[in-house]
N, C-alpha and C positions, 0 to 999 in steps of 0.2 A: 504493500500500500504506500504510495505516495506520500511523502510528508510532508506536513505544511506549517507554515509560520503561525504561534499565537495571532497574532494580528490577521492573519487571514481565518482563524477559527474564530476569532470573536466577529468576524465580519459574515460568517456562515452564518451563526447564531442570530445576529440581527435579523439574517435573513428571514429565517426560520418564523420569531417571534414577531417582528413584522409584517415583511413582504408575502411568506407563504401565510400565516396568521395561526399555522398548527399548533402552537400554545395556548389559543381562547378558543377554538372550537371543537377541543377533543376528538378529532379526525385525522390521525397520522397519515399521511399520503402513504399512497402505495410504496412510490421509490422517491427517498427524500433528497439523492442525490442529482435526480432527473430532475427533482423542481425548485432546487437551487438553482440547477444551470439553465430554466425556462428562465429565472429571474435573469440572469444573466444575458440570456439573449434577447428578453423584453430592454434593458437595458442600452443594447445595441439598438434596436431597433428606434427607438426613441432617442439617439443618438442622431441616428442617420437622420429621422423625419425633422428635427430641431436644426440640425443643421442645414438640410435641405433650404424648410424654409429661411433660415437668415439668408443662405445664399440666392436663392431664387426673389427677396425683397432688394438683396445688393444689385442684382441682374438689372432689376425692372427699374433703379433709379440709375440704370448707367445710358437707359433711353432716352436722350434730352425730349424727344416727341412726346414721350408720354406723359401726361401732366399729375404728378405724384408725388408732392413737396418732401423733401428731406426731414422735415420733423415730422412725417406724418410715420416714416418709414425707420426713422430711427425709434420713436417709439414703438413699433413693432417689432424689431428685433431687439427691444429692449426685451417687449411683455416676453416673446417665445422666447428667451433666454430663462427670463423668470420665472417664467412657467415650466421649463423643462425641468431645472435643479427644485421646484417645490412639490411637480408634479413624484416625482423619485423621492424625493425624502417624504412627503407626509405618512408614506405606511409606517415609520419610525414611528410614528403617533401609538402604534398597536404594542408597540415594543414594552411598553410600558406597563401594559397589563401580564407581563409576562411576569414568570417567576425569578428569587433572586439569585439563581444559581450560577449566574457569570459572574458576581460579586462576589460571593461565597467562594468561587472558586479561585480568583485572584486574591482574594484577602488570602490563599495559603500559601501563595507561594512567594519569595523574598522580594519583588516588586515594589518599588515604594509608592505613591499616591500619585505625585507626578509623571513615575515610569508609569502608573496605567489609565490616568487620562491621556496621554499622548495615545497610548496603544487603540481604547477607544475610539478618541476622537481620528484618528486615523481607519477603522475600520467604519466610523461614522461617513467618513469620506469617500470611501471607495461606495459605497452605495451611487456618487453621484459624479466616480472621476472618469466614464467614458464620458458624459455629456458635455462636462468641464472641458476636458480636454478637445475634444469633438469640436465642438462650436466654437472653445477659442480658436482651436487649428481652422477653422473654415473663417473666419470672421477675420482672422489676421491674413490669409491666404487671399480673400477679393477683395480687404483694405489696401493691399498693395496692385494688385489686377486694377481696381478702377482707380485707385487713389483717394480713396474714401474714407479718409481713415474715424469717420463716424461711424462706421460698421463695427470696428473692433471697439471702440467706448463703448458704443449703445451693448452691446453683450457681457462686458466686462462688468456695468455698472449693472446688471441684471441679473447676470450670475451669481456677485458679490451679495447684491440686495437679500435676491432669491432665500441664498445659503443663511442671511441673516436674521429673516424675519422667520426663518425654520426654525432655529435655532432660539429665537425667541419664543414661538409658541408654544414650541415644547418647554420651553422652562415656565413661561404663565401657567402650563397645565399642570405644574405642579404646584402653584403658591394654594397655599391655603385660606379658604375666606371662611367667614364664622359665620356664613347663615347659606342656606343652602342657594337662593337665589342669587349671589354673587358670585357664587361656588360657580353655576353653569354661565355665568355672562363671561365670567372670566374664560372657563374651557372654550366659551363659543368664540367670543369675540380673538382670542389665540386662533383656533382653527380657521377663523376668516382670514386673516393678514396676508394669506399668500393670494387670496382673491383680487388685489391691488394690479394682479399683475390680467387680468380678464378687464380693466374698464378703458387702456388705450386703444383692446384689439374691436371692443364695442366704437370707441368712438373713432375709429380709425374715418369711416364715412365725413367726418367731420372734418379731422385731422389736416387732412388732404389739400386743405382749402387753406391751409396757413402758412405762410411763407417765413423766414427764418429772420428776416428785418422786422417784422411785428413782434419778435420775443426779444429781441435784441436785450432789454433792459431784465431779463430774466433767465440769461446763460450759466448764472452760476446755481439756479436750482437745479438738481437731479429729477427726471432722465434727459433734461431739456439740453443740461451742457454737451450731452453727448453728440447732439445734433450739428453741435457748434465744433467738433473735434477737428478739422482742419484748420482753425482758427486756433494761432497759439493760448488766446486767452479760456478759449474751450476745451483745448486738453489739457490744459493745466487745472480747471475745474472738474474734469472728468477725471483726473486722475488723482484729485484731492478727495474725491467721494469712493473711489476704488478703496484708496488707502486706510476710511474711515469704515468703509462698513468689513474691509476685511479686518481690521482691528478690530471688531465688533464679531467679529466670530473668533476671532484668537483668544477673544477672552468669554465667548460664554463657550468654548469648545469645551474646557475642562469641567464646570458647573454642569453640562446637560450632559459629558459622557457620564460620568458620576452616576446620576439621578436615574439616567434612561439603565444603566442596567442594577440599581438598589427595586424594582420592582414598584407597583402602582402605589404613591402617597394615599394615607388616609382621607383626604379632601375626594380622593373617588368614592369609597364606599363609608360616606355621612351615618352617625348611627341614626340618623331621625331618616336616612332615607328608605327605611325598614318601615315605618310609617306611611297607613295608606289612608289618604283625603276621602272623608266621608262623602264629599262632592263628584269623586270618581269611583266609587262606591259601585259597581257593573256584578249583576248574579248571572241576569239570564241570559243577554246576548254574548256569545263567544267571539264575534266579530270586533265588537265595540270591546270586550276584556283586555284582548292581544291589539287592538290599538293603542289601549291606555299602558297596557305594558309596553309596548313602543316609545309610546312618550315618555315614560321612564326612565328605560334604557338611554334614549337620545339625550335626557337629561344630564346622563352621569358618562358620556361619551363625546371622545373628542369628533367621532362622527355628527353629533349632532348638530355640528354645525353646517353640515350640507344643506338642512333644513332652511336656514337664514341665507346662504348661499345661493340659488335662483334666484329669492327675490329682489337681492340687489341686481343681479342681473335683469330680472324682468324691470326692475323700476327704468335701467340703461334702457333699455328695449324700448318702454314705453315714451321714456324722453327724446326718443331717434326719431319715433311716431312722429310725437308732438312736433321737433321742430323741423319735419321733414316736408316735403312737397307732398300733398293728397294726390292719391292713384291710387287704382286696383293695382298696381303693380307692387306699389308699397303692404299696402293691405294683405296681397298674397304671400309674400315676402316675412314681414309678420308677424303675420296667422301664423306659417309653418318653425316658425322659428317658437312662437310660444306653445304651440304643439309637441315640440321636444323637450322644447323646457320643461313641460308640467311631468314627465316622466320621471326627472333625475331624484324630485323628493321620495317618490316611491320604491326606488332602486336604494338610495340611501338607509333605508328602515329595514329592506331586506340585509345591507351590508351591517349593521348593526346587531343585527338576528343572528351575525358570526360566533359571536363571543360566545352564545347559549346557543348554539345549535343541539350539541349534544343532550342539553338539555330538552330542551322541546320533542327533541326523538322521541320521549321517553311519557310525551302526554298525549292522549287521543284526539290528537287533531289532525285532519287529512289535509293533504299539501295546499287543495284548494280554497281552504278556508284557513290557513296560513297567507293566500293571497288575497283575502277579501277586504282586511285591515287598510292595505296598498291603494287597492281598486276605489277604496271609499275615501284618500287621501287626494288621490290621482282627477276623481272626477268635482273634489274644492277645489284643488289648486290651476285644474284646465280651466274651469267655467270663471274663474279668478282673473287668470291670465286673459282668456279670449274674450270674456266679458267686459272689462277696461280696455282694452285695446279696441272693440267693435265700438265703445262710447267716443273712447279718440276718434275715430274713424269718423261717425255721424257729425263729429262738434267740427272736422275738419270737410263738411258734406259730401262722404263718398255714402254709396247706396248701401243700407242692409243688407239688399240679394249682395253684395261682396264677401259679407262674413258670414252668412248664412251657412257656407262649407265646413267653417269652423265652429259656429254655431251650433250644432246638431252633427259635428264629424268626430262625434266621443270616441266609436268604437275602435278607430284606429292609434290611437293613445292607448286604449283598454287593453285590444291583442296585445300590448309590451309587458303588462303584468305577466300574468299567466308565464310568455317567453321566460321575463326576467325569473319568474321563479324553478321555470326548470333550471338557465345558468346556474340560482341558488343549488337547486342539488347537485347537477355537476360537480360544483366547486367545492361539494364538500363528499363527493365522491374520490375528488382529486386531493385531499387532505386537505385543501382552504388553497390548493395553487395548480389552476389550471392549465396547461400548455398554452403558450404561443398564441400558437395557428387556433385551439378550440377558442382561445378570447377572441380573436382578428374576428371568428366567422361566428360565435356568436351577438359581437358590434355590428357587423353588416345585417345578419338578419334580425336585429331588433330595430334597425333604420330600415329597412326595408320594410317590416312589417307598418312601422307608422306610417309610411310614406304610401304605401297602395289602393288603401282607401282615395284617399285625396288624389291621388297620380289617376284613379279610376273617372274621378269627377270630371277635370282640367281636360283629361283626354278626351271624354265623350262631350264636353260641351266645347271644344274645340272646334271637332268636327261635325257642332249643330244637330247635334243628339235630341236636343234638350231641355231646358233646365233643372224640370224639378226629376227626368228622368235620370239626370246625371244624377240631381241629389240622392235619387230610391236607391241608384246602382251602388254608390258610394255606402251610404249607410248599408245596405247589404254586405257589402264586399269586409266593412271593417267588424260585424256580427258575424260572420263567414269565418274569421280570422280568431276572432275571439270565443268563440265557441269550436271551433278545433282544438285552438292549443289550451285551451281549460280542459279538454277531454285530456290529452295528452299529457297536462301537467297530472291530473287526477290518476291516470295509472303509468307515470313516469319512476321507474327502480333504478 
């Protein structure tokens, strides 16, 4: 057998207790050595795609013809920089529920406190050094090709940020607050921070229209200096916020390797949170029970804050509405985009269902009314979304028959439950770490499935089908969808 360095075994371990997640959901994968190294090639893979994009945004501004302002695009390789090192570090968030066996195990052997934060924080690291590496190599590689050298700031300052605000949240997730309600604002408002890096690529539309002489007097905020990085006084701002936030991880690196492997602080399990609200007080419906047990669990998880997650994104969404030009073309635009949106809180509450899987095994509830909690979150937060957005629409005088698709096109949102909760059993077929290629292709077919309904509508009243025949076809087609794979999830082993 191969032998490998501490530092690489404590970087396995991360794995394990995060990224696969087999320490909260009592489902040891079949071969744990296979789904270390799916992490590993999810890793690359999201390398490559992160890179891709910076370089394909450095491409499109080496086109003088194309008219796509330099800060529009530096903030964009800002966000997918930061997005890449937060979207790779937040499973670290799971780490914490694990047990304290890698502390216990380094407290024996002659190691001093400093030798095993560095080891730590080093295997903290590799969780996120192909992307690191990756994207600075691409970003420095078309800085010099176009002579742009705002490509390599806007990535540096995003990387750097990325890794910081990771690194913050998880140490928020551990402070302690003395009442339970600050206890979850704190966990929540921690797991939002990396969401900062989602509102340039929303307002990118916007972006576009601003020229780099209009900010002149605000080159030395971040991400904006990066914009200015041909400019000596912009790289020298760019490279003042590089050197500050990386400071800013050199010193909470040792604080949060410490914590993430001493096991979950008492601020997760409150003794008052054994306390159940006479208000949510549920005997008979079992539907409504395991919703409130959802809300729970989200309470006392750093998941839960996916739940606050959408809706800053929907409010972005709705504000593009607002101050955008009235069309059906906007309208259909969206509609579909808040059609996906209203999915993710749903998914979220299955990913939470991880920790106590094992648990719930073990009580008589069939998988499909495990998805019904979902189903009945799924159809507030659609009619939420499409409902504000169709009142945009009317105050901005485009026609009801425009939203009416989304209006009444529930059940192609609905087919994603059901989907998403077979992926749930998969993944815990797979001990909590799926392959690769099974995530790639179960993403494509939960987009697909929302998407056919509505592709059914668009297509037949295209070609003068129509109207309301489009609309029967549609709503058919997404009850079609959603009543198959409910059978399927119901006798899914």
């Amino acid at each position: 057998m191969k032998k490998i360095s501490l530092e690489d075994a404590l970087s396995r371990e991360l794995l394990v207790a995060g990224y696969i997640a087999a320490r909260q959901t009592g489902f040891r994968p079949s071969n744990l050595k296979r789904s270390i190294r799916n992490v590993r090639v999810t890793k690359i893979i999201y390398t490559i795609i992160f890179s891709f994009y910076i370089a394909l945004f450095a491409f499109i501004t080496s086109f003088k013809q194309i008219n796509f302002g330099i800060i529009a695009v530096s903030m964009l390789i800002f966000a997918m920089s930061g997005l890449s090192v937060s979207s790779m570090m937040t499973p670290l968030s799971y780490a914490i529920y694990g047990s304290t066996n890698i502390r216990d195990f380094l407290l024996s052997t002659p190691l001093d406190a400093d030798q095993i934060h560095k080891l730590v924080g080093k295997a903290i690291f590799k969780t996120v050094d192909y992307i690191v590496y990756g994207t600075l190599g691409i970003s420095l590689i078309t800085s010099f090709i176009f002579k742009e050298f705002y490509i390599l700031f806007s990535t540096a300052i995003g990387l750097s940020l990325g890794m910081f605000l990771q690194l913050v949240a998880l140490e928020l997730s551990y402070r302690r607050s003395r009442t339970r309600a600050s206890s979850i604002a704190t966990r929540s408002a921690a797991s939002l921070i990396p969401l900062v890096f989602l509102i340039p690529i929303f307002l990118s539309g916007t972006l576009y229209k601003i020229s780099l002489s209009n900010l002149r007097s605000l080159y030395f905020i971040p991400p904006i200096s990066a914009a200015f990085g041909n400019r000596p006084y912009g790289a020298i701002a760019s490279f003042f916020w590089i050197t500050i936030f990386g400071y800013g991880v050199y010193r909470l690196i040792p604080d949060v390797s410490w914590k993430l492997i001493s096991g979950p602080p008492s601020a997760f399990f409150p003794l008052f949170a054994k306390k159940i609200s006479k208000k949510w007080k549920i005997t008979r419906s079992k539907t409504l029970a395991l919703l409130r047990a959802d809300f729970q669990a989200a309470s006392r998880s750093l998941l839960g804050a996916l739940i606050g997650g959408p809706l800053i994104v929907f409010l972005v969404i709705l504000m593009n509405g607002i101050s955008s030009s009235a069309s059906s073309i906007l309208a259909f635009t969206l509609g579909i985009e808040m059609a996906y949106l209203s999915i993710i809180i749903p998914y979220a509450f299955y990913a939470m269902e991880m920790r106590g899987a094992s648990a719930l095994r073990m009580l008589p509830i069939s998988k499909v009314k495990i998805a019904m909690p979902k189903l009945l979150l799924l159809l507030i937060t659609y009619y939420i979304y499409e409902g504000s957005l169709t009142i945009v629409m009317l105050v901005k005088h485009v026609g009801i028959l425009v939203m009416l698709p989304f209006l009444i096109g529930f059940f192609g949102p609905a087919a994603s439950i059901p989907m998403t909760g077979i992926i749930f059993e998969e993944t815990l077929k797979s001990g909590g770490s799926p392959t690769v290629m099974l995530t790639i292709a179960f993403f494509l077919v939960s987009a697909i499935v929302v998407a056919v309904p509505y592709a059914v509508y668009f297509v037949m009243d295209f070609f003068g089908l129509g109207f309301f025949n489009s609309i029967i076809a549609m709503v058919v087609t997404g009850a079609l969808e959603f009543l198959i794979l409910t059978f399927l999830l119901s006798f899914y082993d």
